[in-house]
C-alpha positions in Angstrom: 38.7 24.7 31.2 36.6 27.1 29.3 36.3 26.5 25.6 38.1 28.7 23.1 35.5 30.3 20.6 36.1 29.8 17.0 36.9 32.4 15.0 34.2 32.8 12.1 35.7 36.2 10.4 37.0 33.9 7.3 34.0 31.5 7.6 31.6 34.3 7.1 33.3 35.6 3.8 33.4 32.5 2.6 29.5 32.2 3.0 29.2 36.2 1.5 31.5 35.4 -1.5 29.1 32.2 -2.3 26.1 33.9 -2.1 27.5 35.9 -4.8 28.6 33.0 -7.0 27.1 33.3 -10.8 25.2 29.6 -10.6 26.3 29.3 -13.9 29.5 28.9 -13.1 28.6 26.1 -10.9 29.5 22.4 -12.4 26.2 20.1 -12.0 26.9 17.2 -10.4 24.8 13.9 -10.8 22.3 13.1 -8.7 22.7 10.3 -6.1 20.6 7.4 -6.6 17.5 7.3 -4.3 15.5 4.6 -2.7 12.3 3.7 -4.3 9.6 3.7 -1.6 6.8 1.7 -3.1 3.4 0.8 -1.5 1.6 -2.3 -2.6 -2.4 -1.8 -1.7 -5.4 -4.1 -2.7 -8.1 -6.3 -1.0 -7.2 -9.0 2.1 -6.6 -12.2 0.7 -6.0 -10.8 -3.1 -2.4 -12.3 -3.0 -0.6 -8.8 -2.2 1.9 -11.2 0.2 2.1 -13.8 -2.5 3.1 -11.2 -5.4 5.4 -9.6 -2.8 7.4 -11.9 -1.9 7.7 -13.6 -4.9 8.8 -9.9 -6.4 11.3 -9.3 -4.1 12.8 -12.6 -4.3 13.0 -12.3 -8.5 14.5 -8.2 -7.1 16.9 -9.6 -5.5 17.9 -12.3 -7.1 18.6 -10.0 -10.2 21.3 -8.2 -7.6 18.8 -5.7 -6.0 18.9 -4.7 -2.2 15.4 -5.7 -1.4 13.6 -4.4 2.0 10.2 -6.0 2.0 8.4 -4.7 5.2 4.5 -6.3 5.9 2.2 -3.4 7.2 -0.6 -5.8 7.8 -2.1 -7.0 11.0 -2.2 -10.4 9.6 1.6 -10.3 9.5 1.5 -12.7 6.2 3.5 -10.6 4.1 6.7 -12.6 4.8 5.7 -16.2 5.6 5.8 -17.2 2.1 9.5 -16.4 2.2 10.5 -17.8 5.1 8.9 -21.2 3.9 5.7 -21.0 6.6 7.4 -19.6 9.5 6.4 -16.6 11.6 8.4 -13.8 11.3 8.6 -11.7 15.0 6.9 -8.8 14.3 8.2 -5.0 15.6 5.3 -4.2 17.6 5.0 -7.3 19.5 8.8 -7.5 20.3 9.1 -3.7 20.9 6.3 -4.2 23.8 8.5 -7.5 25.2 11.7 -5.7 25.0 10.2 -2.6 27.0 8.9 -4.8 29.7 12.1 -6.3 29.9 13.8 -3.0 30.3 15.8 -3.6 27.0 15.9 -1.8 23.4 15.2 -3.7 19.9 17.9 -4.4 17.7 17.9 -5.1 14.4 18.6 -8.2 14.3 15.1 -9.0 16.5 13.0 -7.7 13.9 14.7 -7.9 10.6 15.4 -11.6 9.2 17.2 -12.5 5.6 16.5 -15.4 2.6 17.5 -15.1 -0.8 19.1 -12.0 -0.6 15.6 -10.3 0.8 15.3 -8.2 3.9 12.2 -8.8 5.4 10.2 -7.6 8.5 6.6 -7.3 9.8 5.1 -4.3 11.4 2.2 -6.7 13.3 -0.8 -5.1 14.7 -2.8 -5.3 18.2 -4.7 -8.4 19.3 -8.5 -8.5 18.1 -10.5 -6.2 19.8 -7.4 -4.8 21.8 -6.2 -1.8 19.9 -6.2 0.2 16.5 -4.2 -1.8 13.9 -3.8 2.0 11.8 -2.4 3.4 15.1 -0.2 0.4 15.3 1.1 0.8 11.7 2.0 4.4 12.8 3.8 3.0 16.0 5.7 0.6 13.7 7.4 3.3 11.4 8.4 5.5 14.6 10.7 2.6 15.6 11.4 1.8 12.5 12.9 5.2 12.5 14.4 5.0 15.8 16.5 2.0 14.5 17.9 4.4 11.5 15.6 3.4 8.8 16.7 6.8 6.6 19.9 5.5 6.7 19.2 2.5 5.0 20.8 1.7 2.0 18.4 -0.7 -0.3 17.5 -0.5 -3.9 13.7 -0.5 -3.2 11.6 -1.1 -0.1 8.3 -2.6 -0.5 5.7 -1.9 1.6 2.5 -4.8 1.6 -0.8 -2.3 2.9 -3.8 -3.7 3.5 -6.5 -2.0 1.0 -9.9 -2.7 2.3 -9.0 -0.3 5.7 -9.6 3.0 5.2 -8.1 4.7 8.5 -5.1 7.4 8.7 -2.1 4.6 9.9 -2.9 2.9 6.4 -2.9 5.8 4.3 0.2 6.7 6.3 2.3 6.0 2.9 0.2 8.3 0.6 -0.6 10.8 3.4 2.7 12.1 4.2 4.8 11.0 0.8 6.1 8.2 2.5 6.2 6.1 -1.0 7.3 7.8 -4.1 4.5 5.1 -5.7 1.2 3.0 -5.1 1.0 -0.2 -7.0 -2.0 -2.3 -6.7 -3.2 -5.6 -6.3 -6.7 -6.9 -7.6 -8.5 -9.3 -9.8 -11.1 -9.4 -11.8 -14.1 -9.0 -9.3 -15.9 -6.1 -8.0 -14.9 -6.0 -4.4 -11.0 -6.1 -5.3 -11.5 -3.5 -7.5 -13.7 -1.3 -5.4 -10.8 -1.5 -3.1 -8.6 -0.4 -6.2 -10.9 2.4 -7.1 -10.8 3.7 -3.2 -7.3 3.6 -3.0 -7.1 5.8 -6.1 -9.5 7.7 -4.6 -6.9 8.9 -1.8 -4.2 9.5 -4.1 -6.3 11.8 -6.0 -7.5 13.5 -2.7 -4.0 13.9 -1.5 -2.5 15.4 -5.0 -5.1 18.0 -3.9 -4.0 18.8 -1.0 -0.2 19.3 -2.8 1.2 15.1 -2.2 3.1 13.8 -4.7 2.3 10.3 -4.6 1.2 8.6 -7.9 0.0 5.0 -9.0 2.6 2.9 -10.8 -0.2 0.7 -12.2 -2.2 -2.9 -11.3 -0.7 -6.1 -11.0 -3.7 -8.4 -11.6 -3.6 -11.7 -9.6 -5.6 -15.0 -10.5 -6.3 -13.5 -14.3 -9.2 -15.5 -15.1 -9.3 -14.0 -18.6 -12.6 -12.1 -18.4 -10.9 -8.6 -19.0 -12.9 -6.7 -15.9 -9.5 -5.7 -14.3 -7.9 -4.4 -17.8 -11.1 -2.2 -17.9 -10.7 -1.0 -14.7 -6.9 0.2 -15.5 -7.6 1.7 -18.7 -10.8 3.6 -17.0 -8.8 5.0 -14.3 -5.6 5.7 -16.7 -2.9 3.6 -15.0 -1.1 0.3 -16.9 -1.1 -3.3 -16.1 2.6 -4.5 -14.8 1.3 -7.8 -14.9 -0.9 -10.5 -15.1 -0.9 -13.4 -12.8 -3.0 -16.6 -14.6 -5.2 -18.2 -12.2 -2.9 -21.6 -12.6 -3.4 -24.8 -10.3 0.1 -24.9 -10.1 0.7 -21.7 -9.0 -1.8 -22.1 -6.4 -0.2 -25.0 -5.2 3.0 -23.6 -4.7 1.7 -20.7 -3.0 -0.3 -22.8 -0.4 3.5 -25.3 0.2 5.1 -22.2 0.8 7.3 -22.5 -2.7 9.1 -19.3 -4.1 8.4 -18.9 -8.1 10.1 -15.8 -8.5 13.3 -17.3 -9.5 15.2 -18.0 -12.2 14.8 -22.0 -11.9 10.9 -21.6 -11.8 9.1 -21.5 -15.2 7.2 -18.9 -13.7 10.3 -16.7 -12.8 10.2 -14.5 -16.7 6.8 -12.8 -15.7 8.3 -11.9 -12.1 11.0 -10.9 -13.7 9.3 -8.8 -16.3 7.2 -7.0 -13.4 10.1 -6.0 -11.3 11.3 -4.1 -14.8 7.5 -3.0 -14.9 7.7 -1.8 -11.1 11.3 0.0 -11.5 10.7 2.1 -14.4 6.6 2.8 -13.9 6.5 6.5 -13.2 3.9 7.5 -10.7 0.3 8.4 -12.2 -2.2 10.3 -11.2 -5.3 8.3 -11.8 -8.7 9.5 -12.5 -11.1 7.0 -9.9 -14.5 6.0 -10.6 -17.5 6.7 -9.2 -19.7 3.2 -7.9 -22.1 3.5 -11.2 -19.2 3.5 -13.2 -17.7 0.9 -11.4 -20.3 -1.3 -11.4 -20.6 -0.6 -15.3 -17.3 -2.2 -16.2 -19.0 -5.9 -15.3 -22.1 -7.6 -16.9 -25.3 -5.7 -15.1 -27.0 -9.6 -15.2 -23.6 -10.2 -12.2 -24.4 -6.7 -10.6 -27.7 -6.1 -10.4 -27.7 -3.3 -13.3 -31.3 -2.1 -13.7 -32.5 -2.3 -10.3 -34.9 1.1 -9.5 -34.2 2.7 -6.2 -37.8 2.2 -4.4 -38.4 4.9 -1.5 -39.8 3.3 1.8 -42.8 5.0 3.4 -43.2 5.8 7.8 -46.0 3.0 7.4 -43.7 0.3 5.7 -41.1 1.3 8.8 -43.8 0.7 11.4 -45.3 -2.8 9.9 -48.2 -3.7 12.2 -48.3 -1.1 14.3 -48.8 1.5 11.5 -51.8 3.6 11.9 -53.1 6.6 10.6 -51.6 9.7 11.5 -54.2 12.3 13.8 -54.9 15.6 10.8 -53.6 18.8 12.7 -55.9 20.5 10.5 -58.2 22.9 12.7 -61.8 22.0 11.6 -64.4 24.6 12.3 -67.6 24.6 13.0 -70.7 25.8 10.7 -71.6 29.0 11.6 
């Protein structure tokens, strides 16, 4: 049966007289709220996964939907929520599930506590793959299993900082995050890491990105004041500082959430997902390494040291020799 056509005559005036509408006749509506996209960077073993999940725990608790999604090959993001336990990450089930001839639901990859949805992207085995390209393969399922049409408050994204390769920079790259927020302490490889990241913010702003840094959460304050220095160098605040405390340390290695109400730790979680909601995205101005290196005491870094030049006879040790002169000698006439 062949289909009828649709008559568009009335549709088409319809289109000719709204083209013609005086916008200022039009009544504004308000906007619909929109999912914060925020990517939390720093140095491996900094406590991004500990601030994390502690964050969206306190998020949630408060009556947030909460996506918390590890991008890290370690897949450690999550196994402080889940009291230890490994979470099944996406790329390791997605490659089980196509062997099997089946597709990935959510309910493989996607696990709940406290109110938290968690998952981990994973990464290759060592030496078998690119963990970047893996991060990359992640997000296309991800998107495959509807992840634009998602409805959560915020979705956290835990990216390991000390990597430097495209599937990392995935979030600031293509404007995936409407916001970085990182992770450091107060020592100079955390914040190198700090300083690169901002570095790729900056570089992307260039190009016409709109992603911005929402600040530094410093972890294991020690009191010395390196990290504050570093923020208020490179123009972005401090959400919050996490004391270097046995007892948090404790809890952290048994697996105990302190972002919670019943915790006496649960106010300063509390207080940085306020700080992490309303933070608008900065650009930040990053350091060079001889400004870096300036914010600590030069007798820790080295400061003074004099660049000494080697010479081709240092490089050849004992087999150094003098060179044969190419000068043409001439005889006396």
């Amino acid at each position: 049966m062949k289909d009828e056509v649709p008559n568009l005559k009335d549709f088409d005036q319809r289109l000719r007289d709204e083209a013609n509408e005086d916008l200022a006749d039009v009544i504004p509506t308000e906007a619909t709220k929109k999912t914060q996209i925020i990517a939390i960077y720093g140095k491996g073993g900094i406590g991004k996964s500990f601030t994390l999940a502690n964050l969206s725990h306190m998020m949630a608790e408060q009556g947030k939907r909460v996506l918390l999604i590890g991008c890290d090959p370690k897949s450690d993001t999550t196994s402080l929520l889940f009291g230890g336990k490994a979470c099944p990450t996406i790329i390791e089930t997605s490659t089980k599930k196509k062997l099997a001839g089946e597709e990935v639901a959510i309910g493989d990859v996607c696990f709940k506590r406290g109110g938290v949805f968690a998952m981990e992207l994973g990464g290759p085995e060592v030496g078998r793959g690119c963990g970047g390209r893996g991060i990359i393969h992640g997000f296309e399922l991800l998107e495959k299993l509807g992840f634009h049409d998602w409805d959560f408050d915020y979705v956290l994204l835990d990216f390991l900082g000390d990597v430097v390769c495209g599937g990392f920079g995935l979030p600031i790259a293509r404007d995936m995050a409407q916001k970085v927020i990182l992770v450091g302490s107060n020592d100079l490889q955390s914040l190198y890491v700090a300083n690169n990241v901002c570095s790729a913010v900056e570089y992307f702003r260039k190009l016409g990105g709109n992603v911005g840094v929402a600040g530094l959460v410093i972890n294991k304050d020690d009191g010395s004041g390196e990290a504050q220095a570093f923020a208020k160098a490179v123009d972005i605040p401090v959400l919050a500082s996490i004391p270097q405390d046995d007892d948090l340390r404790k809890k952290s290695a048994n697996y105990q959430i302190v972002g919670t109400s019943e915790s006496q730790w649960g106010a300063l979680f509390a207080a940085l997902g306020e700080n992490v909601a309303e933070a608008p995205p900065m650009r930040p101005t990053a350091l060079s390494q001889d400004e870096l290196l300036e914010l600590f005491d030069g007798s820790d870094t080295g400061a003074g040291v004099v660049l000494q030049p080697a010479t081709d006879a240092d490089m050849r040790g004992k087999n150094a020799k003098p060179k044969e002169s190419l000068e043409v000698i001439y005889d006396d006439a």
